[in-house]
Kinemage of the C-alpha trace (Angstrom):
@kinemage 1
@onewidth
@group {chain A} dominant
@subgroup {mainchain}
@vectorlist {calphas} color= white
{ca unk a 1} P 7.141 28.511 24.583
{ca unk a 2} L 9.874 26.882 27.067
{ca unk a 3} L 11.183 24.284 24.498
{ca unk a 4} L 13.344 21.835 26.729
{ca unk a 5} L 15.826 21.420 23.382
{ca unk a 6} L 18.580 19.724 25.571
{ca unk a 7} L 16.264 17.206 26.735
{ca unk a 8} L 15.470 16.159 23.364
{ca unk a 9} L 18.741 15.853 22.597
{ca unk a 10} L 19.314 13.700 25.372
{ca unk a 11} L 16.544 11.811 24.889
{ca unk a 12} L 15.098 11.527 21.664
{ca unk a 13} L 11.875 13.650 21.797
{ca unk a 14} L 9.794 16.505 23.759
{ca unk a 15} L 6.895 17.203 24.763
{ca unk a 16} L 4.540 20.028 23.645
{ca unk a 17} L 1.533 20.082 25.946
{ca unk a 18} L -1.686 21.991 24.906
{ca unk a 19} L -0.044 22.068 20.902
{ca unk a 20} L -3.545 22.587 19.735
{ca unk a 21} L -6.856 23.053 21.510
{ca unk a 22} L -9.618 21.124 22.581
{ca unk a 23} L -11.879 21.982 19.189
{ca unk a 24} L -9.539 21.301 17.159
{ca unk a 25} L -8.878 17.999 18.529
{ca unk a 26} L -12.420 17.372 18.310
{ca unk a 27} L -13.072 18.196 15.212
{ca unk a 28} L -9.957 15.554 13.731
{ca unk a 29} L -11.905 13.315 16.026
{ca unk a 30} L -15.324 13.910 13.995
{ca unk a 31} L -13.718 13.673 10.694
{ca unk a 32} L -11.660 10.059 11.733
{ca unk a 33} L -15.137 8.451 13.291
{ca unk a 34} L -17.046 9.478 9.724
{ca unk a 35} L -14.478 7.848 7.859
{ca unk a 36} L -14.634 4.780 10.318
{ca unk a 37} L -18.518 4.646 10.047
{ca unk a 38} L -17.913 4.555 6.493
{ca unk a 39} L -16.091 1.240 7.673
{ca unk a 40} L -18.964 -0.480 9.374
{ca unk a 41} L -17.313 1.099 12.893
{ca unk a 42} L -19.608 2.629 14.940
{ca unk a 43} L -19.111 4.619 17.975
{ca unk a 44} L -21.980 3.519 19.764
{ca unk a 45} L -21.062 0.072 18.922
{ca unk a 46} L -17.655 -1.565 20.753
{ca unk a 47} L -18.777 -4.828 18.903
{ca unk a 48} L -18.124 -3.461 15.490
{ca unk a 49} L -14.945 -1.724 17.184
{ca unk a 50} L -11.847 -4.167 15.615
{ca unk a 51} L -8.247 -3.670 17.373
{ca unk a 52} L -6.510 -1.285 14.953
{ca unk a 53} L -7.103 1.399 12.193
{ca unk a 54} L -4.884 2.990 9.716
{ca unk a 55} L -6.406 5.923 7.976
{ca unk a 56} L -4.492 7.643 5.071
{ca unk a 57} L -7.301 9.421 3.178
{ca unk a 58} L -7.917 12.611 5.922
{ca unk a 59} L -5.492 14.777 4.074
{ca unk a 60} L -3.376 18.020 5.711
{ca unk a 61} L -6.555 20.171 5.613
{ca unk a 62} L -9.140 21.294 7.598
{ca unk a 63} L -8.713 21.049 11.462
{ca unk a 64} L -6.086 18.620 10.869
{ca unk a 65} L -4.159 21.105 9.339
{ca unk a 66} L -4.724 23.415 11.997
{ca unk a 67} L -3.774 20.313 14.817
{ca unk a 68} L -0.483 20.232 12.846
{ca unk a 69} L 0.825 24.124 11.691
{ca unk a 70} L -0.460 25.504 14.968
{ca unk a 71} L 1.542 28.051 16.470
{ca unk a 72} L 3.229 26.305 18.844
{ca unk a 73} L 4.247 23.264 16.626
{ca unk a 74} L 5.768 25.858 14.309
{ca unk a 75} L 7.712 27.503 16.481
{ca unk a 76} L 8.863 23.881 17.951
{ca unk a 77} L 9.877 23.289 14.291
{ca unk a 78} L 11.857 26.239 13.717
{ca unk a 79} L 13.408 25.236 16.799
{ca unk a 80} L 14.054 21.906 16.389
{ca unk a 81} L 15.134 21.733 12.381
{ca unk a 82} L 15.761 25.573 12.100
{ca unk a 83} L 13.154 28.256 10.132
{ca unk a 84} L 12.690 28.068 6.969
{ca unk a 85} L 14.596 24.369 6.773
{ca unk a 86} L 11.345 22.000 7.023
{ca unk a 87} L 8.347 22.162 4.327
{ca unk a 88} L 5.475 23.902 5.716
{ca unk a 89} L 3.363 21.390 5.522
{ca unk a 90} L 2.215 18.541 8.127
{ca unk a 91} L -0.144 16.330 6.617
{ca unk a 92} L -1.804 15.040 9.772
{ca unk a 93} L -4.887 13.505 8.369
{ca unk a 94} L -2.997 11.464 6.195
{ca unk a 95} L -1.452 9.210 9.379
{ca unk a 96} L -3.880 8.575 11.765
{ca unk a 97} L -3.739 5.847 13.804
{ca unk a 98} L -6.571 4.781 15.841
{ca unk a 99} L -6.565 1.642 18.321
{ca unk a 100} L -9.055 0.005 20.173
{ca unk a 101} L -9.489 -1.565 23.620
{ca unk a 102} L -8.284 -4.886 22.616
{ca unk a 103} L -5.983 -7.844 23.773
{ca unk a 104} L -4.286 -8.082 20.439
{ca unk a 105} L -1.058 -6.895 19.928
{ca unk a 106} L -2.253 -5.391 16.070
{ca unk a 107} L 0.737 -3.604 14.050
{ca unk a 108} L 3.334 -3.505 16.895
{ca unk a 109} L 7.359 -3.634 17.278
{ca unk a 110} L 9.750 -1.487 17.669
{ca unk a 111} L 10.781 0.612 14.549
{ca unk a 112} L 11.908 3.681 13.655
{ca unk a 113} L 10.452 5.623 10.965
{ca unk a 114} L 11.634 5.541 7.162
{ca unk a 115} L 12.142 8.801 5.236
{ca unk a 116} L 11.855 8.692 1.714
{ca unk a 117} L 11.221 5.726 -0.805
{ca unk a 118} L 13.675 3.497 -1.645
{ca unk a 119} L 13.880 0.057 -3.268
{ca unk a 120} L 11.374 -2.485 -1.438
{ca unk a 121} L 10.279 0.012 0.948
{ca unk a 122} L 10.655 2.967 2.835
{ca unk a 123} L 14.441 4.166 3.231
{ca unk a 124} L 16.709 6.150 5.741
{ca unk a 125} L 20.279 7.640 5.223
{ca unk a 126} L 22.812 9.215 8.493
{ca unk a 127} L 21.532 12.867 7.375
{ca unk a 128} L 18.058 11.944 7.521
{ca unk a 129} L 17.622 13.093 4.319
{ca unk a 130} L 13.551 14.154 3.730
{ca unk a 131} L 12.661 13.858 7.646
{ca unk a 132} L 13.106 16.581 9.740
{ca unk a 133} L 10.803 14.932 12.681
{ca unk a 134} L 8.037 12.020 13.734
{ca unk a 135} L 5.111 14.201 15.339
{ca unk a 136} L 2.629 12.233 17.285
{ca unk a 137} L -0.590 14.312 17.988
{ca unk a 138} L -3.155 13.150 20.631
{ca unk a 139} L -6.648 13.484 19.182
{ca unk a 140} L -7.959 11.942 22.606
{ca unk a 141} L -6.758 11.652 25.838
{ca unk a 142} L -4.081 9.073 26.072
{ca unk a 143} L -3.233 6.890 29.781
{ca unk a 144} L -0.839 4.138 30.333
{ca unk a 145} L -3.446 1.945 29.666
{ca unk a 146} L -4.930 3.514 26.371
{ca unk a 147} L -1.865 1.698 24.289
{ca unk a 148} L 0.362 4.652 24.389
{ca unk a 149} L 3.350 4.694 21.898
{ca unk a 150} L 6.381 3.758 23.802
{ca unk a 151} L 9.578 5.572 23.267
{ca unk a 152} L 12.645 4.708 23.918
{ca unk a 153} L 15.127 7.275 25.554
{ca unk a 154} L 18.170 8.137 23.776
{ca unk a 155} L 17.830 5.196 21.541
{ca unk a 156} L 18.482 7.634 18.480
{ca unk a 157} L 21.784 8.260 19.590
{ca unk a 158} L 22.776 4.572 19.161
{ca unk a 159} L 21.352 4.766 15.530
{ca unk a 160} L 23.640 6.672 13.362
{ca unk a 161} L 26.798 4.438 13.082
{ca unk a 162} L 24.823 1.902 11.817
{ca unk a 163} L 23.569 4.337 9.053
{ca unk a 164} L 26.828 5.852 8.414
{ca unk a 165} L 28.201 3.278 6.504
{ca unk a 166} L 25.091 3.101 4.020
{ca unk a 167} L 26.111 6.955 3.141
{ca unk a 168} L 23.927 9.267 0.981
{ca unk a 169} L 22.238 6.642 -0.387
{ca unk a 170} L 21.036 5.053 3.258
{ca unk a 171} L 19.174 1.820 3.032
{ca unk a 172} L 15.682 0.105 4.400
{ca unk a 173} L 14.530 1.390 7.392
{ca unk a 174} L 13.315 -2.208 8.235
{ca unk a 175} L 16.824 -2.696 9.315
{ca unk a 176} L 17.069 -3.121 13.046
{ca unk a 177} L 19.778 -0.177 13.759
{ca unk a 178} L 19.952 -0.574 16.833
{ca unk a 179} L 22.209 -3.375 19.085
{ca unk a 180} L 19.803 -5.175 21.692
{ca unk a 181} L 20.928 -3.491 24.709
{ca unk a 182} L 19.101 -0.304 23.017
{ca unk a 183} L 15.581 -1.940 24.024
{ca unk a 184} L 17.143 -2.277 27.543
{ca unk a 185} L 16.939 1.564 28.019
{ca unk a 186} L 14.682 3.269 29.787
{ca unk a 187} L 11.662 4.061 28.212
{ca unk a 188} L 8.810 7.002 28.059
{ca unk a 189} L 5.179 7.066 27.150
{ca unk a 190} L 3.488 9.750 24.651
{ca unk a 191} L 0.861 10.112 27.223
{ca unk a 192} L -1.210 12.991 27.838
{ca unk a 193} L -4.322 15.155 27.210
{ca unk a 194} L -6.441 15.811 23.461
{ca unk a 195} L -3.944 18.049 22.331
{ca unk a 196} L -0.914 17.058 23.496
{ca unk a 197} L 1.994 16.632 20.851
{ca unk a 198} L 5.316 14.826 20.667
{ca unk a 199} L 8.072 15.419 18.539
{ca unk a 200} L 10.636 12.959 18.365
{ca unk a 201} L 13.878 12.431 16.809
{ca unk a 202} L 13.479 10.736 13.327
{ca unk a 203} L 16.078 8.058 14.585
{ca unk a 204} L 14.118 7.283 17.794
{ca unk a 205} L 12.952 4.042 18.319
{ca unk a 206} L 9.810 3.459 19.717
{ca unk a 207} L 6.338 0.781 19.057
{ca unk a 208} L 2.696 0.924 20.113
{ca unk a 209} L 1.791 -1.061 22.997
{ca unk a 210} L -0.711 -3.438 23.784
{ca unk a 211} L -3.079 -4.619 25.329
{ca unk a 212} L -5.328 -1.230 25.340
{ca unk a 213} L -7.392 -1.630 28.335
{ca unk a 214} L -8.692 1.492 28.163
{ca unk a 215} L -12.526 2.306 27.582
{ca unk a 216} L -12.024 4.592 24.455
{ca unk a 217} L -10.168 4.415 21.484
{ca unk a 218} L -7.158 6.091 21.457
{ca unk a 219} L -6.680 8.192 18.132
{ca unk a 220} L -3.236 9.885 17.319
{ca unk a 221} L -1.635 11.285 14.215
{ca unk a 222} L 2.023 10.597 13.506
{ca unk a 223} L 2.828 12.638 10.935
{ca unk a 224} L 6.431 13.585 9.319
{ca unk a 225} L 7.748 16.860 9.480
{ca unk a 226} L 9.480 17.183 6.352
{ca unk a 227} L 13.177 18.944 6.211
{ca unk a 228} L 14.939 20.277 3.089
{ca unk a 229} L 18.208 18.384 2.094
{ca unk a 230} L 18.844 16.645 5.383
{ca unk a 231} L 20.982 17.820 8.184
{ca unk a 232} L 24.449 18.493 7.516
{ca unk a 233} L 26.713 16.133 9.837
{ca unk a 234} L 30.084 18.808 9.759
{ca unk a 235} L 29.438 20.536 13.020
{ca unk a 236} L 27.927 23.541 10.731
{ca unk a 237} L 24.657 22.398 11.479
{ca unk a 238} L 23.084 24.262 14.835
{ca unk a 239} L 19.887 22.453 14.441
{ca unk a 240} L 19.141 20.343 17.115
{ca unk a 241} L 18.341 17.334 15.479
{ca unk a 242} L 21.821 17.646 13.593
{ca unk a 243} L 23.338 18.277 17.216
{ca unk a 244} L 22.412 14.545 18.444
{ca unk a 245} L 23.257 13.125 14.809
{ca unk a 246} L 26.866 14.096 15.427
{ca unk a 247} L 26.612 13.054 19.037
{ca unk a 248} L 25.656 9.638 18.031
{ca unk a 249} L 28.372 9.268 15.845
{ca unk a 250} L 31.083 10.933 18.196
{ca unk a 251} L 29.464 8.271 21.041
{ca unk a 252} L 30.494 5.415 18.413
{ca unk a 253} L 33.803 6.827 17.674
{ca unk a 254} L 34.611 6.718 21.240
{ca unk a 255} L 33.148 3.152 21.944
């Protein structure tokens, strides 16, 4: 697999098209509409369809399991955190996301993901300690007008100095680490086919979009890869993910 590592760097995430195959995706798709129908949602039905749902309760077995350890996700995380570095074990069922054609902007705004618990909420420190990566996994096919979750490029290299301060310790990740000029960046969209994966930088910013005007629902996963002890911030660290840390916070040095 031609990873395009510098590009994430760069940017924030990558790209890994074809991550799992068509039956697998299928099968995650099965398993998220029998949970849904156990929530009055019926496929057959758009009237019972509401704008946005969170499901927890799939687990990391199964064919989500299989959508998340495939081969070529595994060798993208050795890549991107290093072998051996991340725990060995994506629990995509347990962060599915599925939205629905729908005006409403349901459970939007740019974020970036937290990492480990903290007081209040979920927290995130400089060395990203506990997440290695955000994974988003297309269950279906995703257009631009399917609500795709926007990303925005190089963004995560603006986010470390504002952690760095915080320490080992870190604080909420419902800070806004980012100065507004970030959201005036250009942007990408984790578009693709059933399939189709994205790994992005745990400090990238991104949000769903809205309105889905698509016919479909548009289920994803966006799992955490986890990673051993953080990245190490000394230049000792090869990892890529460590690489654009240290960028960040050489970028803010210079500014």
């Amino acid at each position: 697999m031609d990873l395009d590592v510098d590009g994430f760097v760069r940017d924030g995430y990558v790209a890994v098209r074809g991550a799992f195959d068509a039956a697998t995706a299928a099968a995650c798709r099965e398993m998220i509409w029998g949970t849904l129908r156990g929530r009055g949602v019926r496929e057959d039905d758009p009237a019972t369809w509401p704008p946005f749902a969170h499901i927890d309760s799939l687990g990391g077995g199964g064919p989500f399991a299989a959508a998340g350890m495939s081969p070529a996700l595994v060798a993208a995380y050795d890549e991107l955190i290093g072998p051996g570095r991340w725990t060995p074990r994506v629990c995509a069922g347990g962060a599915v996301a599925v939205r629905f054609p729908s005006e409403d902007r349901a459970n939007a705004g740019y974020h970036i993901e937290g990492s480990y618990d903290g007081p209040g909420g979920s927290w995130v420190s400089v060395r990203s300690r506990a997440r290695g990566l955000l994974a988003l996994l297309l269950f279906t096919d995703v257009g631009r007008d399917d609500a795709p979750t926007r990303l925005v490029r190089g963004s995560h290299l603006h986010v470390p100095e504002f952690l760095a301060p915080y320490g080992e310790a870190g604080t909420s990740a419902d800070a806004e680490f980012w100065r507004p000029s970030v959201l005036c960046r250009p942007v990408a969209h984790a578009t693709g086919q059933a399939g189709d994966a994205f790994l992005c930088h745990p400090f990238a910013v991104h949000t769903a979009t809205w309105p889905h005007r698509g016919r479909a629902p548009r289920m994803i996963a966006q799992p955490a890869v986890h990673v051993r002890d953080g990245f190490a911030l000394d230049g000792s660290d090869p990892s890529p993910v460590a690489r654009a840390i240290v960028t960040g916070l050489a970028m803010a040095a210079r500014s």
